[in-house]
C-alpha positions in Angstrom: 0.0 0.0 0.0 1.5 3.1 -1.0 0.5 5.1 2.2 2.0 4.0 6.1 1.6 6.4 8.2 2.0 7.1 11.9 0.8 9.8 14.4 0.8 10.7 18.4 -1.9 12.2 19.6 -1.1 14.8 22.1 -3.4 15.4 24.7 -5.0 19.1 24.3 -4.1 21.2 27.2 -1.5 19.0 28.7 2.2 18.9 27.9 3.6 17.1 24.5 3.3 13.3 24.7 6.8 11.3 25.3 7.3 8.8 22.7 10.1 6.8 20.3 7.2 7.5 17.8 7.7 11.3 17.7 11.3 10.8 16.1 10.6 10.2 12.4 13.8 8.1 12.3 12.0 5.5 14.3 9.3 5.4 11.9 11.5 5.0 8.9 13.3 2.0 10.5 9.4 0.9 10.7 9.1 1.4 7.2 6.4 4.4 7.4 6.7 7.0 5.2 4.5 9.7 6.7 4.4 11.1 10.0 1.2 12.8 10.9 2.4 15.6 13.2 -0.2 16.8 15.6 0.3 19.1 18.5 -3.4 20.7 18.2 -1.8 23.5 16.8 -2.4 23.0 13.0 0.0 24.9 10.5 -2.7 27.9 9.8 -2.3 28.7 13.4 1.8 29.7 12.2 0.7 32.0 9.5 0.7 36.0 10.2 -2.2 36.2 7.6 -0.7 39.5 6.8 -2.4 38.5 3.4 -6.1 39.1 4.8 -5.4 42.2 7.2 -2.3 43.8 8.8 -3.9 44.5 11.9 -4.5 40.7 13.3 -0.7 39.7 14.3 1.0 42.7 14.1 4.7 43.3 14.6 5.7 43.6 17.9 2.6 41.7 20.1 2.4 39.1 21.7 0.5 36.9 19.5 2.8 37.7 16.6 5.9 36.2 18.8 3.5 33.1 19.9 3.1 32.7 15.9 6.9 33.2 15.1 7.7 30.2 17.8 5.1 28.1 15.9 6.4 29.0 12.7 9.9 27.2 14.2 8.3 24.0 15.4 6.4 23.7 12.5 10.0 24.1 10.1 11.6 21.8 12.7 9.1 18.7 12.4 9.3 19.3 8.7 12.9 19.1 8.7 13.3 16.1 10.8 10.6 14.3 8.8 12.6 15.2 5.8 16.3 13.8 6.9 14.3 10.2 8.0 13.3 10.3 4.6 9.5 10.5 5.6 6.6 13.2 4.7 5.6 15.6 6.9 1.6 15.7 7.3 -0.4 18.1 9.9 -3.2 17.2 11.5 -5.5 20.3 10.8 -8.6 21.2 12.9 -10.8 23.5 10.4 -12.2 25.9 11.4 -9.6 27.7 13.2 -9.2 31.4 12.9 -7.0 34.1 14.6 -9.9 35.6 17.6 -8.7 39.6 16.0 -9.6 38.7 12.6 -13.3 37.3 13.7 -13.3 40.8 15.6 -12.4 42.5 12.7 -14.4 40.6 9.9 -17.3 39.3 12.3 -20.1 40.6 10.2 -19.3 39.0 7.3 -17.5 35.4 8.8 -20.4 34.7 11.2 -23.8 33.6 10.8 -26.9 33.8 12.5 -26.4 32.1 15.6 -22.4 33.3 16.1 -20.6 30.3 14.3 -18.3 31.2 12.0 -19.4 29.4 8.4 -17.7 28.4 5.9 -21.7 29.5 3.8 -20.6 33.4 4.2 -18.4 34.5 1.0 -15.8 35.9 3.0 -15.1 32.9 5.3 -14.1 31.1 1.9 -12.2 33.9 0.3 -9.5 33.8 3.9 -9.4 30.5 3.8 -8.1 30.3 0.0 -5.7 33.1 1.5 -4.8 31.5 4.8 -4.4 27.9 2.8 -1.8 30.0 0.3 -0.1 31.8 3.3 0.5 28.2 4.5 2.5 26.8 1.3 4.3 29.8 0.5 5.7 30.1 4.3 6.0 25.9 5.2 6.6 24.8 1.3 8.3 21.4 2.6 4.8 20.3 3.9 3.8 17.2 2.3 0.0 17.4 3.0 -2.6 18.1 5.3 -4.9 15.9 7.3 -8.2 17.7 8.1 -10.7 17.2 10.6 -14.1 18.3 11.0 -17.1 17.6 13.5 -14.5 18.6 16.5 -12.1 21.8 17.2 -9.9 21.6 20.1 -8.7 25.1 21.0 -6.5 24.3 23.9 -3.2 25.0 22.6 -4.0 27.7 20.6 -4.4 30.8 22.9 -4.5 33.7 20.0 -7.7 31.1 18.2 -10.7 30.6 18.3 -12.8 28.2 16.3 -15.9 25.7 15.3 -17.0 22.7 13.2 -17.6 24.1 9.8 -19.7 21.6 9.3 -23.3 23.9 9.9 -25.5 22.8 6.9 -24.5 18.6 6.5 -23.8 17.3 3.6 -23.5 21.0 1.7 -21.0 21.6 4.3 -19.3 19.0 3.0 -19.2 19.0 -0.4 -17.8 22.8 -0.5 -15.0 22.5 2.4 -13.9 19.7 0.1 -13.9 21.4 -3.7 -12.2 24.4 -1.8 -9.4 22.2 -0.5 -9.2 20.2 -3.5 -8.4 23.0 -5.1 -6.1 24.8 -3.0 -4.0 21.7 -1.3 -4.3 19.2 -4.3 -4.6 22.0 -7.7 -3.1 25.0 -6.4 -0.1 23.5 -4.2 0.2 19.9 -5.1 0.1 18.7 -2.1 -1.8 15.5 -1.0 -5.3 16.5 0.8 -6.7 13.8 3.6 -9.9 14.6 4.7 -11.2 12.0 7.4 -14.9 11.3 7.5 -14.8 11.6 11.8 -17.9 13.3 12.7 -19.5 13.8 16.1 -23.4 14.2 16.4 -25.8 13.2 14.3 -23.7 13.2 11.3 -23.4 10.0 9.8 -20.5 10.7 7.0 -18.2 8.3 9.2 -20.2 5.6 9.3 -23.1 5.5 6.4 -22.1 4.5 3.1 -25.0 6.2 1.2 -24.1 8.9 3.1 -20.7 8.8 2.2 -21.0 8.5 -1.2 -23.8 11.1 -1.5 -21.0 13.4 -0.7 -18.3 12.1 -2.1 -19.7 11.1 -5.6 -19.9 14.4 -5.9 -16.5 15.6 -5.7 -14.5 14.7 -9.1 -11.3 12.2 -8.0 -7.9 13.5 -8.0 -4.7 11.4 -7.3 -3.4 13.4 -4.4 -7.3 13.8 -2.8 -7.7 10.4 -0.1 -10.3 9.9 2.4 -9.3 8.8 5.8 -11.6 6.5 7.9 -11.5 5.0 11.1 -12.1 0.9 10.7 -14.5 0.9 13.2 -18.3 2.4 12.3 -17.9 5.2 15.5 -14.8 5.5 17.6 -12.1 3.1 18.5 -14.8 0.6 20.8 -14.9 -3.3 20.4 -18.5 -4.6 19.3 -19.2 -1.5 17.0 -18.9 -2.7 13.4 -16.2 -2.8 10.8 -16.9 0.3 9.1 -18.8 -0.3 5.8 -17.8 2.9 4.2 -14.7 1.4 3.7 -14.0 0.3 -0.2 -16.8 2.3 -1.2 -17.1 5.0 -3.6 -15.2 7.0 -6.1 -11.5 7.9 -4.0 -8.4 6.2 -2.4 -8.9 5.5 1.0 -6.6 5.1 4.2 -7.5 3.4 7.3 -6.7 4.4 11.1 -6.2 2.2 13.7 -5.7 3.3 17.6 -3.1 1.1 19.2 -3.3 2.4 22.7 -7.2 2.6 23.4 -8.3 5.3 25.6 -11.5 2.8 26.6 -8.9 -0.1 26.9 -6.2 1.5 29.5 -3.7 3.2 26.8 -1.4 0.5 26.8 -0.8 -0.2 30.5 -2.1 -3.9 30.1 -2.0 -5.7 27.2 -4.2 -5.0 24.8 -3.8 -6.4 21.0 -6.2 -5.2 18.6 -4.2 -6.1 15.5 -5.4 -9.7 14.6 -9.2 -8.0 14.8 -8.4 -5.4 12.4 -7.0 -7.4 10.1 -8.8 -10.5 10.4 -12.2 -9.2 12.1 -12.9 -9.6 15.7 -15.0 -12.1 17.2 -17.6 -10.7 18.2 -18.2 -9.6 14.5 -19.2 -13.5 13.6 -19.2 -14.8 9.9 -21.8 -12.5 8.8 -21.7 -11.2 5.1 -19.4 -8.4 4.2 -16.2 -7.0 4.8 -15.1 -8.0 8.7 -11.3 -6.4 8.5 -8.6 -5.2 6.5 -7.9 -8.4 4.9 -11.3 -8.6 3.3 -9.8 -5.0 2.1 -6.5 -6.6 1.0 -6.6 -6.2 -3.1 -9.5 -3.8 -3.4 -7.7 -0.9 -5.0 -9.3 1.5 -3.4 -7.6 0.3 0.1 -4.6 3.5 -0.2 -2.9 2.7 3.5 -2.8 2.4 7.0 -2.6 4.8 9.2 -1.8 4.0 12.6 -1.9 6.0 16.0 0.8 4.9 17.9 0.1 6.9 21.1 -3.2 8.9 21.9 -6.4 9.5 21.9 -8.7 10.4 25.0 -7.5 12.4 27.8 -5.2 12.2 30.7 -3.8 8.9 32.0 -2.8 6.1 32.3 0.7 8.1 31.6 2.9 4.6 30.5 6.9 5.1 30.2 7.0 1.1 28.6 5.7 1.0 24.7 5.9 -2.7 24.2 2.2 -3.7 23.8 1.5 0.0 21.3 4.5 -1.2 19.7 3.4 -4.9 19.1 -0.3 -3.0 17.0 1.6 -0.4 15.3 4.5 -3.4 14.0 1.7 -6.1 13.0 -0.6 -3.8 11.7 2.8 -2.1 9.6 4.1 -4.9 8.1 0.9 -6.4 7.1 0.2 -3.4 5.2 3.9 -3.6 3.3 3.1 -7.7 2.8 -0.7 -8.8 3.1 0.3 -11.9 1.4 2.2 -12.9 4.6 -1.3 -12.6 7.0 -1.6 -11.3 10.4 0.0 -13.5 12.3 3.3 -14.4 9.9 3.4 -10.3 10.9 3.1 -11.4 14.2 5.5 -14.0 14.5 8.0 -11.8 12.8 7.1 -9.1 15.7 7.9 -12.2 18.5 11.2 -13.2 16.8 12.6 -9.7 16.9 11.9 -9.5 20.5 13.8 -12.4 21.4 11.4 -15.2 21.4 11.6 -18.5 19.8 9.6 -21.8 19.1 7.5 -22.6 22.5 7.2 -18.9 23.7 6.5 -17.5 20.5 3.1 -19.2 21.1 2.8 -18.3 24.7 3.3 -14.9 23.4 0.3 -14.8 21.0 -2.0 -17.1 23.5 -1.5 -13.8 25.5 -1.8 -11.6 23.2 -5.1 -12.9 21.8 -6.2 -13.7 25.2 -6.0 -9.8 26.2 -8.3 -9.5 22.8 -10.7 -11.8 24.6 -10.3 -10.7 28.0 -11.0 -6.9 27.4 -14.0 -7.8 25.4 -15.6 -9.6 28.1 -14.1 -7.1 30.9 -15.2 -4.1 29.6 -17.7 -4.5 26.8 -19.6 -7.7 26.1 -19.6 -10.8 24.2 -23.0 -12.0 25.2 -25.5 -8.8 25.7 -25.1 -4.9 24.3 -23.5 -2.9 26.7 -25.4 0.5 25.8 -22.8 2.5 27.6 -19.7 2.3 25.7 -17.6 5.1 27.4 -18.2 3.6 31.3 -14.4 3.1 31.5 -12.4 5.8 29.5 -8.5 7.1 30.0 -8.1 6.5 34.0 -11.8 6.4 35.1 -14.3 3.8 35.7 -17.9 4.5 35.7 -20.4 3.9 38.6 -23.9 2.6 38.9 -25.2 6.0 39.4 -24.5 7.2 36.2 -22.3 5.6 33.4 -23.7 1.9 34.4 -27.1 2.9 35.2 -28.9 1.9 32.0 -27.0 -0.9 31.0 -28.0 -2.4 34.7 -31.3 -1.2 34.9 -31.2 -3.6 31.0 -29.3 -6.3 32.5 -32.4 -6.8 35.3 -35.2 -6.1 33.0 -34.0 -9.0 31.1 -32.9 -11.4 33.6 -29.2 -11.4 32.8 -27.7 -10.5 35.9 -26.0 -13.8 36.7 -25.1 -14.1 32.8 -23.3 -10.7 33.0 -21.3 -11.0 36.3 -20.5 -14.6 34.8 -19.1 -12.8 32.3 -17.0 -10.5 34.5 -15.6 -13.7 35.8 -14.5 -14.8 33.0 -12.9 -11.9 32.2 -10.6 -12.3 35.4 -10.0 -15.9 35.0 -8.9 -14.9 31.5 -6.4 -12.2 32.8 -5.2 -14.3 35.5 -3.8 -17.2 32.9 -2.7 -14.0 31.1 -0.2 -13.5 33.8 0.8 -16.9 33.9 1.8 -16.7 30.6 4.0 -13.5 31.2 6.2 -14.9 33.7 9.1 -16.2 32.0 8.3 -15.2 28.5 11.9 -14.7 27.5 12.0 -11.1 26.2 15.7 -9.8 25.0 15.1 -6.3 26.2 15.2 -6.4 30.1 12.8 -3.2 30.1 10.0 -4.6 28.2 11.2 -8.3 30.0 9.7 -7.1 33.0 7.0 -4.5 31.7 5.3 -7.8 29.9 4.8 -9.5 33.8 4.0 -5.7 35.7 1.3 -4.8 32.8 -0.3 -8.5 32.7 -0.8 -7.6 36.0 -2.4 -4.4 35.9 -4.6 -6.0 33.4 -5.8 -8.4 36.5 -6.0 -6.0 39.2 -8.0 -3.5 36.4 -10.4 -6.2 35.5 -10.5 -7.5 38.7 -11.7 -4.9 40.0 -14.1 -4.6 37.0 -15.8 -8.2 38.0 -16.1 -7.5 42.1 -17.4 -3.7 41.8 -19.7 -5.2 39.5 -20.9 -8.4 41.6 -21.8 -5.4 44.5 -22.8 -2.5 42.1 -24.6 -4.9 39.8 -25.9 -7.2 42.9 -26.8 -3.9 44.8 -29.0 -2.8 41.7 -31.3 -5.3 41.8 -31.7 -5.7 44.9 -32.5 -2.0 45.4 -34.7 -1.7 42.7 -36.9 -4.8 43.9 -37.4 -3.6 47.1 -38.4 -0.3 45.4 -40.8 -2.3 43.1 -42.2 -4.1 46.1 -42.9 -1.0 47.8 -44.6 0.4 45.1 -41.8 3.6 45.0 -38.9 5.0 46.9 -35.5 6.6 45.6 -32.5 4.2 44.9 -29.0 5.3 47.4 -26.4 3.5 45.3 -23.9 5.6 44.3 -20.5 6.2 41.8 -17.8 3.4 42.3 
């Protein structure tokens, strides 16, 4: 696939991420050859935009000199990119504007109810300016990578900013011609716009969706479409994303390998033999179930994998062996789909150190964590309504974040089924660690981060399956007596 690329996801508001991943060089030894570069503050935030007014960054204050050191760490990631051999892509948030130009141009940026929209003339006519501003001061940019549906304004203290997205599909279709024009026509550089959307837009999951707004926009070779595999965000039990190998344009796919819902890494968590292969809770159905249903459809572009981030604060891990294991497998798959997920894998084991018998201890754990995290935090056997119960560092109470799902689990008579489940889930994480000690690992680091993170993973889901048997218990028993008495107020509270 021509396209293999990598990014770290800061988190907004919080200092840069630490990471092997954010030196280029190690992505090139990976064999990437495009580093998304994302720091939540997108290239357009670097620009004077001297070109639209004078007035909004003058000489001399102190959001000029915030711009200027922008300006330098944007030339420096382009730089290093460049000596690993590697493109340079930034991850762009549109729209993001300087707050003095909307003071200065607000009458004719904003609409009706204050958003600046990309419907009002004048919107469009700064962005073809800003977007120019941007490849005649940062030529050595390779491309940009655009969201929408989302605008994260935390590291940008001179900005301010919304989705541009105010009228659907319309929306769309001209944010698209109008970077088509000016990234791909105008500046011949490559344009991915992902199909992420929050709300009730459907582009990132609904294929006639997807293609009513694609179809419309005529192909160009450096004009790809970037979609996450999964139908919504990174979960387990939402489907393989059906948008996928549709339509008109070259696509790339992205792939979190440290889930925010799944601990970030600080347990072992391997999601690359479901990608590729399907996962099992998506069953033999018909259609596409992972990339290698994808494998020699040419519209299938690349992979594009984030290494680190996603979510919010912690877990904060120092040890990247288990993001390290996703982004490999899922890498060199892309480079050789003839050789399958798990020749990828094996090759990953070997180059850690492992031979014949714990090379298949290895992947029993590593496709034990797949099974163990389904049953521990989502479900194999009934929905789980409330995906985001455990995200980053937190886990959700009955109160709140568990409250529907139980009040679902009693209604149907599933409360032993569920905390059966739990169990299983610990009993899975608990041969998990077995497995770990031993495992001959060259690297005396990762060595002993493989046994302390199988073990997180059993104190986490541990915990999981006994604040469930009293949360879950507690529930029912609550809201029997309260049916029995014919009212009443339930007292259980947040784990």
């Amino acid at each position: 696939m021509p396209f293999l690329f990598d990014m770290v996801h800061a988190n907004p508001g919080e200092p840069m991420t630490v990471s092997r991943y954010n030196d280029p060089a190690t992505l090139a030894s990976y064999d990437y050859n495009g580093q998304v570069i994302n720091e939540f503050r997108p290239p357009h935030t670097a620009i004077t935009f001297e070109t639209v007014d004078e007035r909004i960054f003058p000489a001399g204050s102190a959001g000029r000199a915030w711009v200027e050191d922008n300006a330098r760490r944007v030339r420096e990631h382009i730089g290093r990119a460049h000596a690993a051999g590697v493109g340079s892509y930034f991850f762009t948030d549109i729209i993001v504007l300087p707050k003095r130009l909307v003071e200065l141009y607000g009458e004719d940026v904003l609409d009706d109810k204050g958003r600046i929209s990309l419907h009002r003339p004048k919107t469009v006519e700064i962005h073809r300016l800003m977007l120019r501003e941007v490849f005649a001061r940062f030529p050595g940019i390779d491309g940009l990578v655009v969201r929408t549906g989302e605008t994260y304004l935390q590291n940008v203290p001179f900005h301010t900013g919304n989705n541009p997205i105010t009228e659907g599909q319309a929306s769309h279709e001209l944010l698209i011609n109008l970077l088509r024009e000016e990234v791909c026509v105008r500046a011949g550089k490559r344009l991915f716009y992902r199909t992420w959307a929050t709300g009730s837009d459907k582009f990132r999951e609904d294929p006639t969706y997807y293609r009513a707004v694609t179809d419309r926009i005529e192909p160009h070779e450096r004009l790809l479409f970037s979609i996450k595999h999964t139908a919504s965000d990174f979960w387990r039990t939402i489907p393989f994303n059906r948008t996928l190998g549709v339509g008109r344009h070259r696509q790339i796919v992205e792939v979190e390998c440290a889930r925010e819902y799944e601990a970030k890494g600080a347990c072992p968590d391997y999601v690359g033999d479901g990608v590729i292969n399907g996962f099992e809770e998506y069953g033999t159905g018909a259609g596409p179930r992972g990339l290698a249903d994808l494998a020699a459809n040419p519209l299938l572009a690349g992979v594009w994998t984030w290494s680190r981030g996603g979510g919010w604060r912690g877990p904060y891990i120092a040890n990247e062996l288990w993001c390290d294991l996703n982004m490999w497998v899922l890498a060199h798959w892309a480079r050789d789909t003839g050789r399958g997920e798990a020749g990828a894998f094996a090759a990953y084991a070997r180059r850690i150190g492992l031979r014949g018998d714990a090379v298949r201890r290895f992947r029993r754990l590593a496709l034990l964590s797949a099974a163990g995290t389904l049953r521990g935090h989502y479900s194999a056997r009934t929905p789980v309504p409330n995906l985001t119960w455990t995200r980053d560092q937190y886990l959700g109470g009955s109160d709140k974040d568990l409250a529907g799902h139980f009040k679902a689990l009693v209604r149907g008579g599933l409360v032993e089924d569920a905390l059966a489940e739990k169990g299983q889930a610990a009993r899975m994480w608990r041969e998990i660690v077995a497995l770990s000690d031993g495992l001959p690992v060259r690297d005396r680091d990762d060595r002993a981060y493989v046994r302390v993170s199988a073990r997180y993973g059993l104190c986490l889901y541990s915990v999981i399956h006994h604040g469930w048997q009293v949360m879950l218990r507690g529930f029912a028993g609550e809201r029997g007596r309260v049916m029995a008495e014919g009212g009443g107020r339930g007292l259980w509270g947040r784990s």
